[in-house]
C-alpha positions as CSV (number, residue, x, y, z in Angstrom):
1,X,0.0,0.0,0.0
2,X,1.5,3.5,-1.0
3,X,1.4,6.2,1.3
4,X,0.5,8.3,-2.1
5,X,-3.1,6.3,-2.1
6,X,-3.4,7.4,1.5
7,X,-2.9,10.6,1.0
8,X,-5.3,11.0,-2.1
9,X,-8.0,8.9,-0.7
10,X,-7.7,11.0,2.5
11,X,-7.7,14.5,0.5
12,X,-11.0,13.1,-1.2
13,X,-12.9,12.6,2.5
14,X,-12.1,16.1,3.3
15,X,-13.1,17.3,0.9
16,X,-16.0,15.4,-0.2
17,X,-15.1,15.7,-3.9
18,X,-12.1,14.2,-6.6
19,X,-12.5,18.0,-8.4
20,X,-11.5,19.9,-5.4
21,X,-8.9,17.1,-3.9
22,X,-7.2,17.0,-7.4
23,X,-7.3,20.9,-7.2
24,X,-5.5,20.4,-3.5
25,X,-3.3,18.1,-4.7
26,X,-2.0,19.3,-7.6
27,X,-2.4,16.9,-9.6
28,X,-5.5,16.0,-12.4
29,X,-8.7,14.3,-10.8
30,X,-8.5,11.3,-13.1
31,X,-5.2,10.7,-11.4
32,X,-6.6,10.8,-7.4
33,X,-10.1,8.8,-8.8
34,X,-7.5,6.3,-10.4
35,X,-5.4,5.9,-6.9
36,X,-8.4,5.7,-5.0
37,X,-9.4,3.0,-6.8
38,X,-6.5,0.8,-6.8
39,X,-6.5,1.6,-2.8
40,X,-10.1,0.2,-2.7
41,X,-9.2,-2.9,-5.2
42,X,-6.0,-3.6,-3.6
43,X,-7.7,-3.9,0.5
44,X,-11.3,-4.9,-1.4
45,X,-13.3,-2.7,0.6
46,X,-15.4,-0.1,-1.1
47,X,-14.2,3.3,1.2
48,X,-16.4,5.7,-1.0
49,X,-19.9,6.4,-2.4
50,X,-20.2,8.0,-5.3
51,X,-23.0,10.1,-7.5
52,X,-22.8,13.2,-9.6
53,X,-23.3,15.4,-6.6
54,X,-20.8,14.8,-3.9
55,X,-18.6,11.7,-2.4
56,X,-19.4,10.6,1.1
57,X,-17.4,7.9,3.5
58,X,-19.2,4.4,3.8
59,X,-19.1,3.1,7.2
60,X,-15.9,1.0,6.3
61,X,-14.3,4.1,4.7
62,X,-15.0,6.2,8.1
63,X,-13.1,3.6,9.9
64,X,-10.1,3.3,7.3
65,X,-10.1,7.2,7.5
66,X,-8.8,7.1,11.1
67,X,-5.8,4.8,10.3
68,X,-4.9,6.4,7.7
69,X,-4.6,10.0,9.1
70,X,-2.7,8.1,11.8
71,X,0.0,6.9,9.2
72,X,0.1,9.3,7.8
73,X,0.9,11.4,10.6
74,X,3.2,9.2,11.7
75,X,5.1,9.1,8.0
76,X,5.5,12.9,8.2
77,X,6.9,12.7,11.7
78,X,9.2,10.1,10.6
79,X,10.4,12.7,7.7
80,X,10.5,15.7,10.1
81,X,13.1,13.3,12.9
82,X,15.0,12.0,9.9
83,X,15.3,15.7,8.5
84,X,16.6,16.7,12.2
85,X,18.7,13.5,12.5
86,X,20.3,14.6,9.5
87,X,21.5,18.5,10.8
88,X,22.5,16.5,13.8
89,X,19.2,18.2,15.9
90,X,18.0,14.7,16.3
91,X,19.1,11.3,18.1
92,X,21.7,10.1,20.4
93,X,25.3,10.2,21.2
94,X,27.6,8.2,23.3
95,X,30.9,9.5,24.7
96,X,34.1,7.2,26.3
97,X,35.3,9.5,29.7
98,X,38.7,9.4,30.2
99,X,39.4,9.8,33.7
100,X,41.0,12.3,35.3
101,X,42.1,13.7,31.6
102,X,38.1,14.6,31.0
103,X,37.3,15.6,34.3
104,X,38.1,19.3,34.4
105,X,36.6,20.4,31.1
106,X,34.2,17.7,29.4
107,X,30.9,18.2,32.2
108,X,31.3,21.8,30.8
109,X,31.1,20.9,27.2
110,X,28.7,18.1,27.7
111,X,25.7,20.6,29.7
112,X,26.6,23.3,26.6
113,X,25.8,20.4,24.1
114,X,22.8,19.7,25.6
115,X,21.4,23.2,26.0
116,X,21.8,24.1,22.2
117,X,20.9,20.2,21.5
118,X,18.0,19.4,23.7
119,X,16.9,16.3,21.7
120,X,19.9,14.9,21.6
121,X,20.3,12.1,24.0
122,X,23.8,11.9,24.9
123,X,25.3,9.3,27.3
124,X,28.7,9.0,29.1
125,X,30.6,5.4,29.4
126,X,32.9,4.8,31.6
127,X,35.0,2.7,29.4
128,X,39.3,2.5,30.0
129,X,40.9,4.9,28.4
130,X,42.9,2.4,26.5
131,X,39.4,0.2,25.6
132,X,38.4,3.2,23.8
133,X,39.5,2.2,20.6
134,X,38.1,-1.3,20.7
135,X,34.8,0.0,21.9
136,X,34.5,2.7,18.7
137,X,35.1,-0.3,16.8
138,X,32.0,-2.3,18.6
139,X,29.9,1.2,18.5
140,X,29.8,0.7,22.1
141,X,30.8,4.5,21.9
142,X,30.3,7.0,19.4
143,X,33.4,9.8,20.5
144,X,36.2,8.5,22.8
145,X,39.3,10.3,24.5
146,X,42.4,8.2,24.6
147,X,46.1,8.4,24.5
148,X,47.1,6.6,21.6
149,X,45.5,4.7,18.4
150,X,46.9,1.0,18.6
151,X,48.3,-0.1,15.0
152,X,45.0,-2.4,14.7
153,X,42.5,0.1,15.0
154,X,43.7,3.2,12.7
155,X,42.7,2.5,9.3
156,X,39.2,1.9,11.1
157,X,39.3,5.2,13.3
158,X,40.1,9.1,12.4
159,X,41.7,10.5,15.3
160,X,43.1,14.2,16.0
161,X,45.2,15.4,19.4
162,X,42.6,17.4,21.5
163,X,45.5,18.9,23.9
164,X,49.1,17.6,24.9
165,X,49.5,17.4,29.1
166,X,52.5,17.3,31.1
167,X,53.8,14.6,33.0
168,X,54.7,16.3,36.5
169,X,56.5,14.3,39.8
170,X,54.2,12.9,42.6
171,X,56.1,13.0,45.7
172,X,55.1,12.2,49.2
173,X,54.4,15.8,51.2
174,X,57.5,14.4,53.8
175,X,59.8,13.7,51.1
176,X,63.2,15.5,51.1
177,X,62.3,17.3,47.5
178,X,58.6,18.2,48.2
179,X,59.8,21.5,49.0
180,X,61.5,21.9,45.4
181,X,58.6,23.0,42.9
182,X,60.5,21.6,39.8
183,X,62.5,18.5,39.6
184,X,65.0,16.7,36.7
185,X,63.7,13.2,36.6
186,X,67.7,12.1,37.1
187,X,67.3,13.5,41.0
188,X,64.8,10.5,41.0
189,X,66.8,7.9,39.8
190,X,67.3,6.1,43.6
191,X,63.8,6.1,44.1
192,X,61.2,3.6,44.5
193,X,58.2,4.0,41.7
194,X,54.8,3.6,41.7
195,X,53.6,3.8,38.0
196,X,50.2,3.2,36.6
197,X,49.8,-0.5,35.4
198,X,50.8,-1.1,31.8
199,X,47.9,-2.7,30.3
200,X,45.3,-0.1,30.9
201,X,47.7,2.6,30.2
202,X,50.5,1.6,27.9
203,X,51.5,4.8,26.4
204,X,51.7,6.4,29.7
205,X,53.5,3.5,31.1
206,X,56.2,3.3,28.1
207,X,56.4,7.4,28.2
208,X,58.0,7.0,32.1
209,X,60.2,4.1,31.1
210,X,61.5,6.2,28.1
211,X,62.0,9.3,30.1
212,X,63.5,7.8,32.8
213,X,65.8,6.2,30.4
214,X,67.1,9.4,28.7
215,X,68.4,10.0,32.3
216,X,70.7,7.4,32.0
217,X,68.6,5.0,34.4
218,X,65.4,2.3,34.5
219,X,63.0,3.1,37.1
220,X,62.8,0.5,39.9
221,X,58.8,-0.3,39.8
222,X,58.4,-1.5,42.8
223,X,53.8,-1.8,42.5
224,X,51.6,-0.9,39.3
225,X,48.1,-0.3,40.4
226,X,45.1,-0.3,38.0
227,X,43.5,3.2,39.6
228,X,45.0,6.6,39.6
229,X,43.8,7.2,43.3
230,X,45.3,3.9,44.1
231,X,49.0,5.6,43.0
232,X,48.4,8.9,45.1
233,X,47.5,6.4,48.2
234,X,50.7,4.2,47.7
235,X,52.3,7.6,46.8
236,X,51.5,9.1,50.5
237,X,52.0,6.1,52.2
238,X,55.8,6.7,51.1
239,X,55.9,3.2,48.9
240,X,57.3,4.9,46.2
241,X,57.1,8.7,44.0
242,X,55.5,8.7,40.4
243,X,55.3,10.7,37.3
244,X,51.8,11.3,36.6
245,X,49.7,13.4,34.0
246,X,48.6,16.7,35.7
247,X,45.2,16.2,35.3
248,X,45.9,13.9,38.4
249,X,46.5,17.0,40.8
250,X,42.4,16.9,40.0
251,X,41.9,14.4,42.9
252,X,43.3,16.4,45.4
253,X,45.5,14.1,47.3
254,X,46.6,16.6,50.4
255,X,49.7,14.4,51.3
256,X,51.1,14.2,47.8
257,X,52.8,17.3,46.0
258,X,53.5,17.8,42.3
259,X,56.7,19.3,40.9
260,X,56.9,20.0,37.6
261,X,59.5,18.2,35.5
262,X,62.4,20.2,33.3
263,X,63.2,17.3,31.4
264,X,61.9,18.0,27.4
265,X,59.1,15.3,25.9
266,X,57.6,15.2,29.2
267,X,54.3,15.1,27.8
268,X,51.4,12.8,26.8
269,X,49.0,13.6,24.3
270,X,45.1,13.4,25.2
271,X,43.5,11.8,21.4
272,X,39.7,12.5,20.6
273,X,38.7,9.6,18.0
274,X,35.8,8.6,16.5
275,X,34.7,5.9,13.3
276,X,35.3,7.2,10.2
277,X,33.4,5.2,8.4
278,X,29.9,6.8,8.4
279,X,28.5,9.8,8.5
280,X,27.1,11.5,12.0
281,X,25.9,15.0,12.0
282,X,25.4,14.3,15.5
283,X,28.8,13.3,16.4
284,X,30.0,15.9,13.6
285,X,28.3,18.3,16.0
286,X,30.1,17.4,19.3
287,X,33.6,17.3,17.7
288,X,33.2,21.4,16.2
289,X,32.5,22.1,19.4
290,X,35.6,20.6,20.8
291,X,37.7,22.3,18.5
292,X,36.0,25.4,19.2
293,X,36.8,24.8,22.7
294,X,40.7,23.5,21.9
295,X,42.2,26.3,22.9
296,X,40.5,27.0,26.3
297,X,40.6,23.7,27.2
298,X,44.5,24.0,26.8
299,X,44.9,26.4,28.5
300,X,42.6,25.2,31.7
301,X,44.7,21.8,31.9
302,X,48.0,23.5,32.0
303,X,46.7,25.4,35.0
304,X,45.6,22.8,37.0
């Protein structure tokens, strides 16, 4: 059944007439009396009487009337969301957190999406930073913030560095160098180190080990943990000093301090990525207002 035959048959009920639905419609009245037809042969239900005077509903007609203004209404609806779906006014968009590294700046962006995008639904995931990728790929998420792209997943992902953070020293407040408010990572070299397990940070992880290498020495790991509060506690507890993004000073850990590091490449770079492989005005959406943000948001994590 067309939606066209609907429409024609439903323009003829109003209107009690083919000459004055045709003249509605546009279009000749042996074309609507030729698709109202084919509508009543195709259901087998006559919807309309006929003489030379006028058109009225027969009592099947009156009920087919009310389903049909239904689809009908429900077809243009369906145009009019699809329409706003496609200016990215309509539907629903997922975003990967990413810790600490989000925290500051993203509940900002996310309450100024929503007030120019009301009908978006939007959603937040607490997926690894370092999952991010993989869940893209499974459209778990439709945006994620990460560190890195692993080899697998680029030709599948566009990606583009939102901000680059520094890596700063994480010292117990009793330490001998808390009082120091920059540090060479070399004046570390005898220390114990609590780094930020491997797997669910690997380019963090292999950032430190590099770093610390340049200054002619391999940090002595003496516990990983899988949380960054878990690091500040150990941290405090004197098990150990860290290097740590500075978005970590976020949690406010009273007995830890945070030097800054003069050594150069200490740095980590915070990714935004997203499938490239369909379009998403949505999604589209989100990310220009990101990089209308870039700058600000720079600026606010070095800062912190």
């Amino acid at each position: 059944m067309e939606l066209r035959h609907l429409r024609y048959f439903c323009a003829v009920a109003e209107y009690r007439s083919f000459t004055l639905a045709a003249r509605h419609l546009h279009v000749s009245q042996s074309g609507v009396s030729g698709q109202v037809r084919d509508l009543e042969r195709e259901i087998g239900v006559a919807l309309l009487q006929r003489n030379q005077r006028e058109v009225s509903l027969t009592p099947e007609g009156a009920v087919f009337l009310r389903e049909a203004n239904e689809i009908i209404d429900h077809s243009e609806r369906a145009v009019e969301l699809a329409q706003r779906a496609s200016r990215g006014h309509f539907g629903k968009l997922t975003v990967g957190l990413c810790g600490p590294a989000t925290a500051p700046f993203l509940p900002k962006l996310i309450r100024a999406f929503r007030k120019h995008q009301p009908d978006v639904t939007l959603a937040l995931k607490d997926i690894h930073p370092a999952n991010q990728p993989e869940a893209l790929i499974n459209r778990q998420i439709d945006i994620g913030f990460t560190r890195g792209i692993p080899p697998q997943f680029r030709q599948a992902l566009s990606s583009e560095v939102l901000f680059r953070e520094p890596l700063v020293a994480a010292l117990p407040r009793t330490h001998p160098f808390a009082g120091q408010t920059s540090h060479n990572v070399a004046q570390l070299a005898d220390e114990r180190f609590v780094v930020y397990a491997r797997p669910g940070a690997p380019d963090l992880f292999d950032t430190i080990v590099t770093i610390c290498k340049k200054s002619k020495f391999s940090p002595r790991i003496t516990d990983s943990p899988n949380l960054w509060q878990s690091v500040l506690t150990m941290v405090e507890a004197g098990e150990g000093v860290s290097l740590v993004p500075s978005c970590v000073q976020h949690l406010n850990s009273s007995g830890v301090v945070f030097p800054t590091l003069t050594n150069r490449g200490c740095h980590l770079e915070v990714i935004v990525a997203w499938r490239h492989d369909e379009p998403d005005a949505i999604r589209d959406r989100f990310l220009n207002l990101l990089r209308k943000n870039r700058i600000g948001i720079e600026r606010l994590m070095q800062s912190i």
